[in-house]
DSSP file (Angstrom, degrees, kcal/mol; ACC not computed):
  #  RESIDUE AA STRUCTURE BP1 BP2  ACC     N-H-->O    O-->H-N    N-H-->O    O-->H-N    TCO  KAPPA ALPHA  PHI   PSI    X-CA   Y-CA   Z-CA
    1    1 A X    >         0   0    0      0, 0.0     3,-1.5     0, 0.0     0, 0.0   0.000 360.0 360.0 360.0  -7.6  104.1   74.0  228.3
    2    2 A X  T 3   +     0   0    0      1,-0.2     0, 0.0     3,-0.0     0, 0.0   0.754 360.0  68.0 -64.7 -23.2  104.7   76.8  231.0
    3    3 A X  T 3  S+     0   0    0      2,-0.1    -1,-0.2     0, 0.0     2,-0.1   0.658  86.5  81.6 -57.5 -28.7  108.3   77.2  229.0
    4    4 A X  S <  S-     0   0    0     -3,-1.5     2,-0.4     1,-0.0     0, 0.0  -0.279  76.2-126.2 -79.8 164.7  106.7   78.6  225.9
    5    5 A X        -     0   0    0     -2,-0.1     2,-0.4     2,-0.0    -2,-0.1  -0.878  20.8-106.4-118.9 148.0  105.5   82.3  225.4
    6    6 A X        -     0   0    0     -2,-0.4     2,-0.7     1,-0.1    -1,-0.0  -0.619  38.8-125.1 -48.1 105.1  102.5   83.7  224.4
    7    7 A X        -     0   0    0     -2,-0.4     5,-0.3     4,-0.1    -1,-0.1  -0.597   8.0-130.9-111.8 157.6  102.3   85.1  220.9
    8    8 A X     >  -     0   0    0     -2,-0.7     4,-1.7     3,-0.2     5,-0.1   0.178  31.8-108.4 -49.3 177.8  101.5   88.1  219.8
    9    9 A X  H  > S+     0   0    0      2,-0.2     4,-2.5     1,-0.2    -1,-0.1   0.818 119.4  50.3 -69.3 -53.4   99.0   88.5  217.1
   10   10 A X  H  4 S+     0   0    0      2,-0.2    -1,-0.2     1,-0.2    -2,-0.1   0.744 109.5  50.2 -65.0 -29.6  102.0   89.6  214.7
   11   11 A X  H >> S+     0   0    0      2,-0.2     4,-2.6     3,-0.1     3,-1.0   0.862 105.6  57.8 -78.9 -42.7  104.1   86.7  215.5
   12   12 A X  H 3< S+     0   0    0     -4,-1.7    -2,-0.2    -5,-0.3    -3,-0.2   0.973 107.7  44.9 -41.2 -66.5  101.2   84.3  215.0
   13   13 A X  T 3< S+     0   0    0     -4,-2.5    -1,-0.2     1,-0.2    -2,-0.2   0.143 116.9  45.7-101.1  25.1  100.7   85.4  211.3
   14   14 A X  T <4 S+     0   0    0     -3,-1.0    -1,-0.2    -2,-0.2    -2,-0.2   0.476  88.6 104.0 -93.9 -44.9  104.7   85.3  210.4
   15   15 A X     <  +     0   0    0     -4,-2.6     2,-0.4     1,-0.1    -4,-0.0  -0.122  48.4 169.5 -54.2 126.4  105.0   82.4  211.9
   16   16 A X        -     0   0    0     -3,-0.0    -1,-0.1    -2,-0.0     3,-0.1  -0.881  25.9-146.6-145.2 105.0  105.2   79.5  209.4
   17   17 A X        -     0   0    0     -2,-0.4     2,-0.3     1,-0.1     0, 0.0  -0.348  39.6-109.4 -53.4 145.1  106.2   75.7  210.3
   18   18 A X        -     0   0    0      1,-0.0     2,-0.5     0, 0.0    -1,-0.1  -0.674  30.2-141.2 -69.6 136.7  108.2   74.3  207.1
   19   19 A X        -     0   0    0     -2,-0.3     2,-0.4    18,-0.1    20,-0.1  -0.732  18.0-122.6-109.1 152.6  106.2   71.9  205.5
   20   20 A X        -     0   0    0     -2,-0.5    17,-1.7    90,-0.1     2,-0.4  -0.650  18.3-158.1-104.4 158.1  108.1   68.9  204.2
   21   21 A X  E     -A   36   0A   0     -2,-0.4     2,-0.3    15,-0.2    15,-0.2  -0.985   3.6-156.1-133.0 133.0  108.3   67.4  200.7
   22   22 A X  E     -A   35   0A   0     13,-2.8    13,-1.1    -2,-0.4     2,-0.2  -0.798  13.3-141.6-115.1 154.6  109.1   64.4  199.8
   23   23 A X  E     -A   34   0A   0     -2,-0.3     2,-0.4    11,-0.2    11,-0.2  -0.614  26.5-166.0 -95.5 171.6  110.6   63.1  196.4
   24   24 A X  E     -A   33   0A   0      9,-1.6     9,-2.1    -2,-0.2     2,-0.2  -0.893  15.8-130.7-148.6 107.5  108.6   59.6  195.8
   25   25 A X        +     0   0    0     -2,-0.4     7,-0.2     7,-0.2     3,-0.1  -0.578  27.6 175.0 -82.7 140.1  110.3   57.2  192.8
   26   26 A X        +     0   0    0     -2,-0.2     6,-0.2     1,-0.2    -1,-0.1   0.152   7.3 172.7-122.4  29.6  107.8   56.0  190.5
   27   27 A X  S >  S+     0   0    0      4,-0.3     3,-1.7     1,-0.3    -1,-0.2   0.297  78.9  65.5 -22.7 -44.4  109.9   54.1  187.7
   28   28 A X  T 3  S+     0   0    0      1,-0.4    -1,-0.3     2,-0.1    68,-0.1   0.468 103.3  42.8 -43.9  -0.1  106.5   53.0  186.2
   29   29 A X  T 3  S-     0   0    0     -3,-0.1    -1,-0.4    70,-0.0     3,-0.3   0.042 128.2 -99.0-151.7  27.1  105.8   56.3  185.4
   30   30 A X  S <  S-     0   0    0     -3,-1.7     2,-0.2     1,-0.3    -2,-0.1   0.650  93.6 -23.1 160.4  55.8  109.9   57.3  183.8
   31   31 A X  S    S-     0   0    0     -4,-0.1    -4,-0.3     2,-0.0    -1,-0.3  -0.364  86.3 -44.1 130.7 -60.0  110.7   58.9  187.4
   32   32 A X        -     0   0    0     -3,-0.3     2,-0.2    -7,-0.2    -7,-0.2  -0.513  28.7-169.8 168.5 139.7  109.7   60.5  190.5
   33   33 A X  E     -A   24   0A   0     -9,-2.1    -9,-1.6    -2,-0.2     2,-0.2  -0.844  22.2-115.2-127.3 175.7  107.3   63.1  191.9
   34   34 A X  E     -AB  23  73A   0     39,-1.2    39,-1.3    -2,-0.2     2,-0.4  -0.657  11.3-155.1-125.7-168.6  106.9   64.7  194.9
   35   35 A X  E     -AB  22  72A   0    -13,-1.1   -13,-2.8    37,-0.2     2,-0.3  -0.958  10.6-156.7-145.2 153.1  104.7   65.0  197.4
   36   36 A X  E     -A   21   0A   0     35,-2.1   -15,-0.2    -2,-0.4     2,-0.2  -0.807  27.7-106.6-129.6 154.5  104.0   67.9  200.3
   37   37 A X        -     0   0    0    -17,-1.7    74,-0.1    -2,-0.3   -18,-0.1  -0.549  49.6-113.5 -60.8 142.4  102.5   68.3  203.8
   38   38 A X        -     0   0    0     -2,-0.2     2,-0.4    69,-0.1   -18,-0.1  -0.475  17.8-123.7 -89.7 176.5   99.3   70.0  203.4
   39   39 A X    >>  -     0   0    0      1,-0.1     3,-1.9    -2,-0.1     2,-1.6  -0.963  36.0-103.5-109.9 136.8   98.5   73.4  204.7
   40   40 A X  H 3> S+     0   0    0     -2,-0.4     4,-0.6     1,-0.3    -1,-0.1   0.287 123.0  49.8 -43.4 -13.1   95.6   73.6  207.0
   41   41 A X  H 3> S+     0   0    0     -2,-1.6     4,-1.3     2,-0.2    -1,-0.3   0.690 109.8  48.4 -88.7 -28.0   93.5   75.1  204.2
   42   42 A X  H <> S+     0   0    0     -3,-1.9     4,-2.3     2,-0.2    42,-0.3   0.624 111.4  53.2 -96.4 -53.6   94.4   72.4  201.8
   43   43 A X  H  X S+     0   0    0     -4,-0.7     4,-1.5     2,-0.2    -2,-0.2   0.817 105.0  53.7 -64.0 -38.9   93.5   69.6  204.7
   44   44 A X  H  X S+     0   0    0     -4,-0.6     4,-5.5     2,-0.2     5,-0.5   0.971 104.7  56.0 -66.9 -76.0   90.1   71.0  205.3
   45   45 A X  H  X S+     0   0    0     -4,-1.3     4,-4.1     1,-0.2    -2,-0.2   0.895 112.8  40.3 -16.3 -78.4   89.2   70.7  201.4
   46   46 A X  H  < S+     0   0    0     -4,-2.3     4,-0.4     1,-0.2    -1,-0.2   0.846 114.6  50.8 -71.9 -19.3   90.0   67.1  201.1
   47   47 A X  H >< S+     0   0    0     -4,-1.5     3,-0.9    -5,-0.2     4,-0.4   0.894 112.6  50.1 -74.8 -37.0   88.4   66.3  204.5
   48   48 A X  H >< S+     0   0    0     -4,-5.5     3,-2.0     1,-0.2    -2,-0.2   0.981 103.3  64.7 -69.8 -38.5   85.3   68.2  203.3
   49   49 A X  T 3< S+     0   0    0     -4,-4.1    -1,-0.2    -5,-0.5    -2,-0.2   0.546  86.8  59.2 -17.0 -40.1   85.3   66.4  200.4
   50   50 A X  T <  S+     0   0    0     -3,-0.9     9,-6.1    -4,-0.4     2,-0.3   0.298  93.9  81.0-107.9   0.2   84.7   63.0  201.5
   51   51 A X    <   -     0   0    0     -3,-2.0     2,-0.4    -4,-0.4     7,-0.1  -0.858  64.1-169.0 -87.4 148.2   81.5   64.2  202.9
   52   52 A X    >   -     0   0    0      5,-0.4     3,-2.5    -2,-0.3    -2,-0.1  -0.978  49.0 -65.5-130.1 170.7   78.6   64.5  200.3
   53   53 A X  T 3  S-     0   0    0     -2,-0.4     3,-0.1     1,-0.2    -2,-0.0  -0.140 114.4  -0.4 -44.8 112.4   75.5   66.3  201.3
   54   54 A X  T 3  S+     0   0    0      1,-0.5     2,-0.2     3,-0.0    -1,-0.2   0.111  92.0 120.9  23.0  21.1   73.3   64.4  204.2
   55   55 A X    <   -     0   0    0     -3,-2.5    -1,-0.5     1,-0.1     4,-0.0  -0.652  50.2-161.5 -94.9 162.5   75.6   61.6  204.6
   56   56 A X  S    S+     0   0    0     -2,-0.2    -1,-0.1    -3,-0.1     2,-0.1   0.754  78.8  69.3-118.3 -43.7   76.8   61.5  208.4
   57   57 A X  S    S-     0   0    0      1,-0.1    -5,-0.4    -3,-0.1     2,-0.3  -0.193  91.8-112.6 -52.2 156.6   79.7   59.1  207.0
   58   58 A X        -     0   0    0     -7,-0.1     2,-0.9     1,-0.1    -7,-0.3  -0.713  25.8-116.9-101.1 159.5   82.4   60.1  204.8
   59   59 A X    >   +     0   0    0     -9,-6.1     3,-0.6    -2,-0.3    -8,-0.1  -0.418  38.4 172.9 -69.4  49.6   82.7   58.7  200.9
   60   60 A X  G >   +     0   0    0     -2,-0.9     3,-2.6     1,-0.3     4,-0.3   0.653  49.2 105.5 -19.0 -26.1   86.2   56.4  200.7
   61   61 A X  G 3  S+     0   0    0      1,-0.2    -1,-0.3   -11,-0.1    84,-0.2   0.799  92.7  18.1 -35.9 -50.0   85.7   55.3  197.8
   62   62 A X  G <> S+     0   0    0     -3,-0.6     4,-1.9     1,-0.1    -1,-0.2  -0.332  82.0 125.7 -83.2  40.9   88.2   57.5  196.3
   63   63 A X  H <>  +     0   0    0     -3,-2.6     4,-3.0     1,-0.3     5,-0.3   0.935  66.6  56.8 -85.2 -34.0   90.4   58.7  199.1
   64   64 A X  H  > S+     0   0    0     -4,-0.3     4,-2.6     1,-0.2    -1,-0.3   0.923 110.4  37.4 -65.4 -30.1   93.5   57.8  198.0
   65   65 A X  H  > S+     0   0    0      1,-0.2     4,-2.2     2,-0.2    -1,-0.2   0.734 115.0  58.3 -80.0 -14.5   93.7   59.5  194.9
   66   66 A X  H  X S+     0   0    0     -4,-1.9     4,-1.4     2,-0.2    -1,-0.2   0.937 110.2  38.6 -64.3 -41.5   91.9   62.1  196.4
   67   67 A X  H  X S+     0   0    0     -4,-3.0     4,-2.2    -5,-0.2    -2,-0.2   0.921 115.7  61.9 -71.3 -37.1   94.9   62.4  199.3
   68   68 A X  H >< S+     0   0    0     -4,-2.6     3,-1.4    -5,-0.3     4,-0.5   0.976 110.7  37.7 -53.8 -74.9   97.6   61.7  195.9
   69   69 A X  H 3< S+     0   0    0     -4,-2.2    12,-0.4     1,-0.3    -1,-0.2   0.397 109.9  57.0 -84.4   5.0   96.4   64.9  194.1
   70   70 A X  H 3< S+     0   0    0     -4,-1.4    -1,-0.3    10,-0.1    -2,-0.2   0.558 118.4  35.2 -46.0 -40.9   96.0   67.0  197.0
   71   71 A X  S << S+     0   0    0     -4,-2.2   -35,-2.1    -3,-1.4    -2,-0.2   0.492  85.8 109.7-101.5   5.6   99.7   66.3  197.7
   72   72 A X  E     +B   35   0A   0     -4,-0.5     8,-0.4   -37,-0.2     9,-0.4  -0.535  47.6 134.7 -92.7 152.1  101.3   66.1  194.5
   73   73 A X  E     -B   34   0A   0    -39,-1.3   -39,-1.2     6,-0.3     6,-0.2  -0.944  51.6 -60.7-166.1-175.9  103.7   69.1  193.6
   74   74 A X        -     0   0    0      4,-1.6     3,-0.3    -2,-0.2   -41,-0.0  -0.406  58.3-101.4 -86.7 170.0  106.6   70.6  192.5
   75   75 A X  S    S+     0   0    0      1,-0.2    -1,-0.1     2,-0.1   -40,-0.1   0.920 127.8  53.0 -68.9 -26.3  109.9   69.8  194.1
   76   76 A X  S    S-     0   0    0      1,-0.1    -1,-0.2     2,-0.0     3,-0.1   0.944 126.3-107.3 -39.9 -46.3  109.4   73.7  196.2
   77   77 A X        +     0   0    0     -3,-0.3     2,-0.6     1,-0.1    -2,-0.1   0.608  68.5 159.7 119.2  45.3  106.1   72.1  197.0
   78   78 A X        -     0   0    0    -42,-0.0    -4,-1.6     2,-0.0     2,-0.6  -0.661  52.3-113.8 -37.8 101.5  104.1   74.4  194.5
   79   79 A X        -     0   0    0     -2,-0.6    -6,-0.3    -6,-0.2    -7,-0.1  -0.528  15.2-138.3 -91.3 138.0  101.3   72.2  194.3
   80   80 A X  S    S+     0   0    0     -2,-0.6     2,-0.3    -8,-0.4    -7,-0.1   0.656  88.5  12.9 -36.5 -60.2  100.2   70.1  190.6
   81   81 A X  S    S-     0   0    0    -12,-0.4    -9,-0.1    -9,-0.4     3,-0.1  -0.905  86.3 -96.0-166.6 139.7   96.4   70.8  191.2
   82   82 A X    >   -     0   0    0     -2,-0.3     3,-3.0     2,-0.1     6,-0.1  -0.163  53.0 -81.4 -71.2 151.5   93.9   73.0  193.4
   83   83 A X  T 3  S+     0   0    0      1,-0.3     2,-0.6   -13,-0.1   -41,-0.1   0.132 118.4  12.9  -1.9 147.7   92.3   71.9  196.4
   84   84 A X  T 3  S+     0   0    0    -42,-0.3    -1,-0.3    -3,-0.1    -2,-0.1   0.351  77.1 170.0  97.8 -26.6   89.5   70.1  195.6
   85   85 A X    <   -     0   0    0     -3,-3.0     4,-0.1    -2,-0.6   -16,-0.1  -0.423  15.5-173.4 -66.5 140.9   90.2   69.6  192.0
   86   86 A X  S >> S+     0   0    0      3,-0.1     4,-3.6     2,-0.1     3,-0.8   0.819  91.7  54.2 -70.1 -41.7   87.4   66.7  190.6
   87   87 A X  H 3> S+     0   0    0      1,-0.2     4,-2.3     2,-0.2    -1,-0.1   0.892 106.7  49.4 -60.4 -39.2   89.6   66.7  187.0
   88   88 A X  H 3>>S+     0   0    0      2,-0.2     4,-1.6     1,-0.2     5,-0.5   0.811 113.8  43.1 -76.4 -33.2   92.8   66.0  189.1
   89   89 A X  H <>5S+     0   0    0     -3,-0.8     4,-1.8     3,-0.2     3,-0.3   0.941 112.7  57.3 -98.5 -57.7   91.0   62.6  191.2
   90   90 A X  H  <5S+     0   0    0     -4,-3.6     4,-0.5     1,-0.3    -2,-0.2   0.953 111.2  44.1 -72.7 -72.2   89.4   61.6  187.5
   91   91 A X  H ><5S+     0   0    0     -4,-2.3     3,-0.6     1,-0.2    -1,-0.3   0.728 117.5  37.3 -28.1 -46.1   93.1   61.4  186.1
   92   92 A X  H ><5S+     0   0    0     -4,-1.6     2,-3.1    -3,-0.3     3,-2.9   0.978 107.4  65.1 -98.4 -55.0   95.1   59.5  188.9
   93   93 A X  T 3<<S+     0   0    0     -4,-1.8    -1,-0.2    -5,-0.5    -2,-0.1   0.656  97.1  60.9 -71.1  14.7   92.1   57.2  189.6
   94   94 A X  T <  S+     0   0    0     -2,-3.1    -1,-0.3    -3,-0.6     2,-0.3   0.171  97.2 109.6-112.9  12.7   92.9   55.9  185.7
   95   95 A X  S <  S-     0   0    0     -3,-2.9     5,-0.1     1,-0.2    -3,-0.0  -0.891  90.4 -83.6-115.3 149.1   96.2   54.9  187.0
   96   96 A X     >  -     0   0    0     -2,-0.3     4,-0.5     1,-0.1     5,-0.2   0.401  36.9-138.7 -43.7 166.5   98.1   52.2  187.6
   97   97 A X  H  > S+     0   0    0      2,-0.1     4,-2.2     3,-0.1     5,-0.3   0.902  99.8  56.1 -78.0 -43.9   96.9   50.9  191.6
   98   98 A X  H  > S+     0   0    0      1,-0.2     4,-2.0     2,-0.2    -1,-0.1   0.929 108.7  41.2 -33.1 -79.6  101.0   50.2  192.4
   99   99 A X  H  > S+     0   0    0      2,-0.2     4,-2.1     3,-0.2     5,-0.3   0.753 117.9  46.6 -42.4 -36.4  102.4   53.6  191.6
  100  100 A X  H >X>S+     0   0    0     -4,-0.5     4,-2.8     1,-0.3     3,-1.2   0.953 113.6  49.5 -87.3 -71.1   99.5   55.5  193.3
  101  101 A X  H 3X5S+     0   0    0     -4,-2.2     4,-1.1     1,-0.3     5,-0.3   0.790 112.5  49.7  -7.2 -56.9   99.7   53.3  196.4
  102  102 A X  H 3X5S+     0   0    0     -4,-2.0     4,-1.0    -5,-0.3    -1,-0.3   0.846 113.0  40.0 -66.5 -49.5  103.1   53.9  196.4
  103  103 A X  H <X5S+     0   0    0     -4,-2.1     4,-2.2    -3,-1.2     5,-0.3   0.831 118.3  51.3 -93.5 -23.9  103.2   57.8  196.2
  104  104 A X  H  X5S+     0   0    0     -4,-2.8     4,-2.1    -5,-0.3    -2,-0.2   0.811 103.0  58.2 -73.0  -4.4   99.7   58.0  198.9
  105  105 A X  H  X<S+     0   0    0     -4,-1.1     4,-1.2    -5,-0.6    -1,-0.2   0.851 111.1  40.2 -89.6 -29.0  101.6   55.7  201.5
  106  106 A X  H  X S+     0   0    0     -4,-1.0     4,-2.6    -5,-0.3    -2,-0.2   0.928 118.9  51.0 -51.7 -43.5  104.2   58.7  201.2
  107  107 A X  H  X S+     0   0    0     -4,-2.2     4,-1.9     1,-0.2     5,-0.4   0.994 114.0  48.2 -58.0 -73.6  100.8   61.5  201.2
  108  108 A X  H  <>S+     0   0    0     -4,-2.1     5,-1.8    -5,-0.3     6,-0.7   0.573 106.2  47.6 -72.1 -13.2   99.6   59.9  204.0
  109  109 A X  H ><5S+     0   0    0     -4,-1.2     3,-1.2     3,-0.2    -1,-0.2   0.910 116.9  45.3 -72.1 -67.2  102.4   59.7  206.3
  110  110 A X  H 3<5S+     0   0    0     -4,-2.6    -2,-0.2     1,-0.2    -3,-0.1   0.894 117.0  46.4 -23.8 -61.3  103.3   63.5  205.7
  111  111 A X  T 3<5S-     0   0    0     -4,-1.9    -1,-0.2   -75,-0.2    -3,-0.2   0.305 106.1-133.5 -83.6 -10.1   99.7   64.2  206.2
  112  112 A X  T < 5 +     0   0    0     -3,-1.2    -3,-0.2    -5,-0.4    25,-0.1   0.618  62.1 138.6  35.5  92.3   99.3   61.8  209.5
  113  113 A X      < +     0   0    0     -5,-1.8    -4,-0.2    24,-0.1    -1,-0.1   0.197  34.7  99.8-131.8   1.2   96.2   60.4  207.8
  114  114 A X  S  > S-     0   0    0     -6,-0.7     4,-1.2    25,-0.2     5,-0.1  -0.208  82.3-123.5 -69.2 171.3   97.1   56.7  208.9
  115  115 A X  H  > S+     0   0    0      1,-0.2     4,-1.3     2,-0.2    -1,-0.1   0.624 109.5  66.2-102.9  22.3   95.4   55.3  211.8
  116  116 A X  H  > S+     0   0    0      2,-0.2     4,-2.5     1,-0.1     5,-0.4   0.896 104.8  57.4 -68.3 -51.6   99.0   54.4  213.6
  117  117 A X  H  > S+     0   0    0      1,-0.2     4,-4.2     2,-0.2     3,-0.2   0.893 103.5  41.3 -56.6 -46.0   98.8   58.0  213.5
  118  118 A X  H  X S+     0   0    0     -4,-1.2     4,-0.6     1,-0.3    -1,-0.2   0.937 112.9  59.7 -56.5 -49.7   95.5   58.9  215.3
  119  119 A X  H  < S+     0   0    0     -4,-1.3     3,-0.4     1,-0.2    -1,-0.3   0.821 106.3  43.4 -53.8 -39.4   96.3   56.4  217.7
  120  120 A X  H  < S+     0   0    0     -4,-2.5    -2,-0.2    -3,-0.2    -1,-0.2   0.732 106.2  56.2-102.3   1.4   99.4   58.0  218.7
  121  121 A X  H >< S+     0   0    0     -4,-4.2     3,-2.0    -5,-0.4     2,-0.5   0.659  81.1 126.7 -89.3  15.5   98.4   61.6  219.0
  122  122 A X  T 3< S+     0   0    0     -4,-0.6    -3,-0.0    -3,-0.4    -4,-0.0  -0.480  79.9  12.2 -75.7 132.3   95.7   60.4  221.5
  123  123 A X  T 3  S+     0   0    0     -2,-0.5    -1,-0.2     4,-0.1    -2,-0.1   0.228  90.7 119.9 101.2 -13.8   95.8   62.3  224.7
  124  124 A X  S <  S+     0   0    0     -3,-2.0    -2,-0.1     1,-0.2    -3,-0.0   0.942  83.8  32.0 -73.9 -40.0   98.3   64.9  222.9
  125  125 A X  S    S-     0   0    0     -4,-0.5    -1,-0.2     2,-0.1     3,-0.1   0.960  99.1-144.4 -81.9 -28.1   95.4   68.5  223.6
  126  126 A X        +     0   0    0      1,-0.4     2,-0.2     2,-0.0    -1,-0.1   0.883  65.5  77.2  50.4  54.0   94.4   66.8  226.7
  127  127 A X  S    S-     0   0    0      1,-0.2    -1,-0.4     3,-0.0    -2,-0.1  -0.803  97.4 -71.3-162.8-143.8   91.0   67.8  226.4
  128  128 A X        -     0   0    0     -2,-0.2     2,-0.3    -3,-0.1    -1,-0.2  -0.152  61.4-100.1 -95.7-153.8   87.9   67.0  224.3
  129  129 A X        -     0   0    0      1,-0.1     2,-0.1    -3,-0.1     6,-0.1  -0.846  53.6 -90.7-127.0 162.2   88.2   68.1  220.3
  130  130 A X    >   -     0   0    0     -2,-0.3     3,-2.5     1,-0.1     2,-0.6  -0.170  51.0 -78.6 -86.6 171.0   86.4   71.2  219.7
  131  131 A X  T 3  S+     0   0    0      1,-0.2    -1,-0.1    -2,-0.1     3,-0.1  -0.600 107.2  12.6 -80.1 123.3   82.9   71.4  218.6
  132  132 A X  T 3  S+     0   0    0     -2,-0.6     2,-0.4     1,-0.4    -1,-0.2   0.246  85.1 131.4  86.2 -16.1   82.1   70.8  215.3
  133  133 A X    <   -     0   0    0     -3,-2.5    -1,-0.4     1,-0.1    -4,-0.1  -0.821  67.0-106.6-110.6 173.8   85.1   69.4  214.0
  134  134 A X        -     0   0    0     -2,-0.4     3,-0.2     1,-0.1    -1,-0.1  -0.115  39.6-121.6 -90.9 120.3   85.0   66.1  212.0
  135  135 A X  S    S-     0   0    0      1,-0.1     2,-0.3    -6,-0.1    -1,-0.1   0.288  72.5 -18.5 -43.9-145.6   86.5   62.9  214.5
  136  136 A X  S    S-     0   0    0      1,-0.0    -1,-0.1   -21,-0.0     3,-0.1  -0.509  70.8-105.3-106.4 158.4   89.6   61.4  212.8
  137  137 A X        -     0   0    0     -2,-0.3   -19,-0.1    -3,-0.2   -24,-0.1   0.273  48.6 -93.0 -26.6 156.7   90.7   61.5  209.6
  138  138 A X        -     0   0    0      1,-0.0     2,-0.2     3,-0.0    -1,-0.1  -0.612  42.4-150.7 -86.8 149.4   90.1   58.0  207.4
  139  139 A X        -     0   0    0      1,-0.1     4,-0.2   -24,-0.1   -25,-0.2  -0.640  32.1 -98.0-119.4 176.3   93.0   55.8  207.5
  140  140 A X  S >  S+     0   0    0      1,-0.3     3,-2.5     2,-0.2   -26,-0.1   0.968 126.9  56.6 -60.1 -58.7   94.2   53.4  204.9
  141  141 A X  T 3  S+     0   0    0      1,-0.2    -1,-0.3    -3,-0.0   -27,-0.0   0.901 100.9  61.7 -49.5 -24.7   92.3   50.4  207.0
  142  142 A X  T 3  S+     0   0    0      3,-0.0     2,-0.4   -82,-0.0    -1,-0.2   0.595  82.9 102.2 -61.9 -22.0   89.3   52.7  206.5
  143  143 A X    <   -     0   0    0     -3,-2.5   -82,-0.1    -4,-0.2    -3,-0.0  -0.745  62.3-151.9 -66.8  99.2   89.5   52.3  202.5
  144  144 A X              0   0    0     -2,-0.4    -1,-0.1     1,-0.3   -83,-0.1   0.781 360.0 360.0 -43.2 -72.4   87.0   49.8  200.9
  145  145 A X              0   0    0    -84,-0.2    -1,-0.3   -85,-0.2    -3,-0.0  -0.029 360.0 360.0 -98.7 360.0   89.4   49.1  198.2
């Protein structure tokens, strides 16, 4: 990392990674949506989410559809439905299990929320994780359902 430069304060808050979107066909459903990377604000929501108040464990029960309407968007990647929405998780979890599968194995690849993923960014800060934040994300094996 000695090749990189510091950056300023101003360069920090222009700087903006492209987030990808992916289109996801859903012929059950007469065509294709897409699906976004989240943005760190976006990520935080649905990971606070899956806590509910004095549980030390997170709720799974719903995680995919949770991770599905978090990511779903327009093809810019405008996204369907806010952070967070409950209304947005009551809709898709009344739909078929195939389709949704189909567009969260897409969510969750974007999103590195599998646990192939946690497994290979271990080692990556080469230091402990900071204090206070959540270990890793639930993966699909992690899903009662």
């Amino acid at each position: 990392m000695d090749d990189l430069k510091e950056l300023t304060l101003d360069e920090l808050t222009a700087a903006d990674a492209t987030r990808v979107v992916e289109a996801v066909p859903v012929p059950e459903w007469g065509g294709m949506v897409f699906v976004r990377e989240l943005d760190a604000y976006d990520r935080d929501k649905l990971d606070g989410s899956l806590y509910r108040e004095g549980q030390e464990r997170p709720e799974l029960a719903d995680y995919r559809v949770r991770l599905v309407a978090a990511a779903l968007c327009k093809a810019d990647g405008t996204p369907y439905f806010a952070a967070g929405d409950p209304k947005a998780v009551h809709v898709l979890s009344r739909k078929s299990a195939a389709p949704i599968r189909r567009v969260y194995d897409a969510a969750a690849r974007l999103n590195k929320v599998r646990k192939e993923d946690a497994e290979e960014g271990k080692g990556d800060s080469g230091g402990a994780p900071a204090a206070g934040s959540p270990s890793a994300s639930p993966s699909p094996s992690d899903d009662p359902t």
